[in-house]
N, C-alpha and C positions, 0 to 999 in steps of 0.2 A: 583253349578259350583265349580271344584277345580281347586285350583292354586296354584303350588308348593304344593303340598302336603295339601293343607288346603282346607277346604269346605266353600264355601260361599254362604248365603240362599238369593233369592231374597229381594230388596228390596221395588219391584211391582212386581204386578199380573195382574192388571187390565185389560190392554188390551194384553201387552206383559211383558214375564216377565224383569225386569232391576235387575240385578246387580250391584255392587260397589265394584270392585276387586283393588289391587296394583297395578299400574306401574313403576315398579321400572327403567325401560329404555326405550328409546324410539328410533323408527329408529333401529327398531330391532325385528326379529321375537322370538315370548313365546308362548307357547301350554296351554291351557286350554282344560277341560273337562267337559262338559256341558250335560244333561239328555235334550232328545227330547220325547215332547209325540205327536207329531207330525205322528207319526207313528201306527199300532196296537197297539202294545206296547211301554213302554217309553225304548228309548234306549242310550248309552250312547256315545258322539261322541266327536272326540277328533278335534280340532279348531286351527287352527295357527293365531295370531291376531299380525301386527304390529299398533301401533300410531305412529302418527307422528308428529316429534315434532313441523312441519312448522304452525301445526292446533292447536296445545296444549297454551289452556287457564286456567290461573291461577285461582282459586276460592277464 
């Protein structure tokens, strides 16, 4: 997955793959770019993801 310009490699595989990317803001839409092999081939698809912060849980 890239984000802003950076590559980030899952952090599972198992059943689906999980990422751990930055949210630097929330209540706000940011593009990522994600490789689907979903398809014949693996292709690359570009995603608009907001969080929001009414859901956002401190770790």
């Amino acid at each position: 997955m890239i984000v802003n310009d950076e590559k980030y490699l899952p952090v599972s595989t198992e059943e689906n793959s999980v990422f751990e990317v930055p949210v630097e803001v929330f209540d706000s839409e940011f593009t990522v770019l994600a490789d689907t092999t979903a398809m014949s081939t693996p292709h690359e698809i570009e995603y608009k993801i907001i969080f929001s912060s009414e859901n956002a849980q401190a770790e």
